[in-house]
N, C-alpha and C positions, 0 to 999 in steps of 0.2 A: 826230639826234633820235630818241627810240624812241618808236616809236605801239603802247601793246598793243590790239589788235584782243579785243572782245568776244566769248566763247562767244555758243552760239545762245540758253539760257537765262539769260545773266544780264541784273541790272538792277540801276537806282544804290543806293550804299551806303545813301543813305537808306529806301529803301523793303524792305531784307533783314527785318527785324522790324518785322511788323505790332504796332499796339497791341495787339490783345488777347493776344498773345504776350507780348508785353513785360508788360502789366499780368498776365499770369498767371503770370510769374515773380519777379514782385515781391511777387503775392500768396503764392506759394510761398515767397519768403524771410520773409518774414511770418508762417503757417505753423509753418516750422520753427523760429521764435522760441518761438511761442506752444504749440509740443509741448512743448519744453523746460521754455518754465516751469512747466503742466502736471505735468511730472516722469513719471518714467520708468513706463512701461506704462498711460498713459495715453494716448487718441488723439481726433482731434479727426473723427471718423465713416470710415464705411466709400467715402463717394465724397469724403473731404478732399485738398486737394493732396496730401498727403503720401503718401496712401494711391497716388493716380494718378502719381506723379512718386517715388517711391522704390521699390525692386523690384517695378515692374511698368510692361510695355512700353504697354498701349492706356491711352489714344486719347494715340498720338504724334503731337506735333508735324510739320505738315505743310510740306515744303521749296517753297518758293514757285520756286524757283529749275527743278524737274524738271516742266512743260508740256509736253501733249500736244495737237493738233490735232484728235485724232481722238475717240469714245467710250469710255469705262470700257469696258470687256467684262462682258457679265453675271454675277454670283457663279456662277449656278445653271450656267451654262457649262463656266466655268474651273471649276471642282471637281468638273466629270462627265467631262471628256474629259483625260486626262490619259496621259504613258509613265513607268512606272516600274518597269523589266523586274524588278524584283525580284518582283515580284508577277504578271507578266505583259509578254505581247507586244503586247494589245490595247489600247486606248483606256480602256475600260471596266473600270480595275482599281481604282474608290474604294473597294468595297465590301473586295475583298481586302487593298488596304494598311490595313484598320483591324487588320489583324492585329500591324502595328506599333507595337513598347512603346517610345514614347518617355522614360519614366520609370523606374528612371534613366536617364541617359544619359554619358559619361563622352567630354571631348575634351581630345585628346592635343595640346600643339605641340611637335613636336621637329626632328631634324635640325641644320641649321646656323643653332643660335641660342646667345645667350650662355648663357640657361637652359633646359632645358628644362620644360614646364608640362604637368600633368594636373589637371583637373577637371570636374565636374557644371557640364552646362550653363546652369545656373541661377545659379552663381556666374561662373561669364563674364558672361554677360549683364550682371549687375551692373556690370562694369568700363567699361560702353559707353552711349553717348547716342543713342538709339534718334529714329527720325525717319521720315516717312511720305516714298515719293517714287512719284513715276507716269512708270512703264518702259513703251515697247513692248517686247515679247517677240517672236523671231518662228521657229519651229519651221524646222529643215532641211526638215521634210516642205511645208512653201510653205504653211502657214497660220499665221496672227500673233492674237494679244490685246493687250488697254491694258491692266497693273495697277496699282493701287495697292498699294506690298510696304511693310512696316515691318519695318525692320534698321538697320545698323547698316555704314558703308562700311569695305569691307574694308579698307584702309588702315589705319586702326585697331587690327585683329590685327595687322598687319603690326608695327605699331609697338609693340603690347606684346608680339610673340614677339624683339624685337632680336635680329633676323637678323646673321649677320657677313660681314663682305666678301665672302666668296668667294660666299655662295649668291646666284642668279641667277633660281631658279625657286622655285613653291610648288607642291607638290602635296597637291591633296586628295583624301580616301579614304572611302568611305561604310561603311557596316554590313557585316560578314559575319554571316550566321545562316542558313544555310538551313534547317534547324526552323522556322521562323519564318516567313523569306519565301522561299517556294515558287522562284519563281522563279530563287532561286540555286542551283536542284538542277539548272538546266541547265548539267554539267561544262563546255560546250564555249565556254561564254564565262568571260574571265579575272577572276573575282571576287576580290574585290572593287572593284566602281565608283568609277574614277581618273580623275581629270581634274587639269588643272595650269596655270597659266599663267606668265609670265614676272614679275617684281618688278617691273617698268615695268608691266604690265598689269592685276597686283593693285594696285596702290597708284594707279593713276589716277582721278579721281572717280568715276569711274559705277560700280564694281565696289564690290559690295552685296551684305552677306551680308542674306538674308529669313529673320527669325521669323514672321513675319506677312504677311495682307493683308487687305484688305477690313477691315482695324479691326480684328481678332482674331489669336488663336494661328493660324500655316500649318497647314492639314489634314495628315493625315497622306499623303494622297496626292501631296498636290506636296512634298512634301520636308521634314517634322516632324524636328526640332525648329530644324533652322538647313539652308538652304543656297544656295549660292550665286549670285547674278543679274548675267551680265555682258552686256547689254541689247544691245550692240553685235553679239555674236556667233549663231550660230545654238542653241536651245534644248537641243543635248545637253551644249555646254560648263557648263552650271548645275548640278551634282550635287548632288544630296537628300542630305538626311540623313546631313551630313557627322560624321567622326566624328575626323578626322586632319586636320591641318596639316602638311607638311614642309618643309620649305627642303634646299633643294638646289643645286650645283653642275652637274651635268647634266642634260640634256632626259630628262624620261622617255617613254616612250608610255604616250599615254592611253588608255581601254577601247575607244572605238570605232576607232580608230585602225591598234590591236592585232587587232580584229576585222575591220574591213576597211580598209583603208587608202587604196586606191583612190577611194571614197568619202567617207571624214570623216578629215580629217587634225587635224594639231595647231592649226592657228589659228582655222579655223574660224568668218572674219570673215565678215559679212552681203554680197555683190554680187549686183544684179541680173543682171549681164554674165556669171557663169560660172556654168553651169550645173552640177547633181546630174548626175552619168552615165545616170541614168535619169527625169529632169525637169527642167522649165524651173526657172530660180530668177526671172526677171524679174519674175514679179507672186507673189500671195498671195492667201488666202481668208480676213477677217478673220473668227475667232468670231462668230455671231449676228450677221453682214452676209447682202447678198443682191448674190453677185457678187464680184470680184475687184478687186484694186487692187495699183498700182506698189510695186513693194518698193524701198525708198531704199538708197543705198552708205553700209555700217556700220549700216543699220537707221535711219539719220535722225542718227544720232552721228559724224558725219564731225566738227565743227571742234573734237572734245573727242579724240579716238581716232587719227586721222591719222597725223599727227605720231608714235606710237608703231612705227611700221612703215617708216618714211620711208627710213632707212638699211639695211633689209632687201635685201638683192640673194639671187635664186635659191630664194626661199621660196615655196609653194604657201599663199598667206595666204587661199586662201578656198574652204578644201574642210577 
């Protein structure tokens, strides 16, 4: 007899689309009747379904399914304290990543796929069903946030770059421009910002590429125009402002990795039990808390993520 045993966020099939969901996709097919008949260059206002639900991501649909225990993290927070070595080493580089030209922007999928694909990330977007979810986040440095991210599950790329057999891994690749961002004029780290994970681990639910949070376009300091959220792991595996996709065959090393190894390796999974070489990992400082709390195995994402490491032997999965 097979029992499937429920993730920790799901619920019955009946209750996946709330009414006013369902009524507002119905009223969207509705809508797009009534454009048409209408006739061409006509439109039915600036805040019509059509306007909200065809090239353009806010106010996306919110997944009932991704529940959190804990509080939202303040806006005014998450968009003050931020790392984005490109810009800096400090906390406090919001002001210097608006140096960042997110327009145009131009992403590449290549490597081991049938096709390879280049485009403006405006036309990607297009190709994808955008939806609102609430991640913990939770920094290697042992402080964590709640967000709410609008994107789009990386799976999805996954499936429109039809990858081929052989590749195993994805690696993604942020911006080079040191004109631009400062930060990249320090030679002695390997630019451009690479991070990668495994085809099991991009294609698992909870990996979420972020355009968005809080309801809006991502600032440009956590990572404009797209980039990556995999809630499980610790916050430097999520690379900003991706600009490259690759499929691949072999393990690559990723930047911090490259940079010190001893301290951040390739998995880079959430345990309280193994500590930073030079900090506790067992608790955390939530944003805008007062005081400390347990950090969970996997970040809270054990009964969805597990299972992806289970046949691992001799791997360092949480550094």
């Amino acid at each position: 007899m097979l029992i499937k045993s429920k993730k920790s966020w799901e619920m019955k099939e009946s209750e996946a689309t709330s009414e006013p969901v369902f009524l507002n996709r119905r009223a969207l097919v509705k809508a797009i009747a009534a454009g048409a008949a209408l006739g061409p260059g006509l439109t039915l206002g600036p805040k019509s379904l059509i306007a909200r639900e065809i090239g353009a991501q806010f106010p996306a649909v919110k997944n009932p399914r991704y529940r959190i225990d804990r509080n939202v993290t303040p806006e005014k927070l998450v968009t003050s304290y931020n790392n984005f070595y490109e810009f800096g080493s400090h906390k406090e580089i919001a002001s210097a990543a608006q140096a960042l030209k997110i327009r145009p922007w131009r992403v590449i999928i290549d490597g081991l796929v049938n096709k390879e694909i280049e485009l403006g990330v405006d036309d990607l977007f297009k190709k994808f069903q955008f939806e609102e979810r609430l991640y913990r986040f939770r920094c290697v440095e042992a402080w964590s946030m709640v967000l709410p991210w609008t994107g789009f599950p990386l799976a999805d790329l996954v499936k429109l770059a039809q990858p081929k057999t052989q590749a195993k891994f994805l690696i993604m690749q942020t911006f080079k421009n040191p004109e631009m961002a400062r930060g990249q004029r320090q030679f002695w780290y390997p630019w451009p910002y690479q991070e990668a994970l495994t085809l099991d681990e991009a294609t698992n639910e909870l990996a979420f590429i972020a355009t968005g949070v809080f309801g809006k376009s991502i600032p440009k300091q956590m990572g404009a125009p797209l980039r990556l959220v995999v809630p499980w792991k610790y916050g430097f595996k999520s690379i900003k402002s991706i600009v490259r996709f690759t499929f691949t065959k072999k393990r690559p090393k990723t930047f911090w990795e490259s940079v010190q190894p001893r301290e951040y390796g390739f998995w880079a999974n959430v345990n309280p039990a193994v500590d930073h070489p030079r900090w506790s990992q067992a608790t955390e400082r939530p944003l805008g808390g007062s005081g400390r709390i347990k950090t969970l195995l996997y970040n809270g994402y054990s009964s969805e993520v597990a299972g992806l490491y289970s046949n691992l032997k001799g791997e360092d999965l949480f550094k």
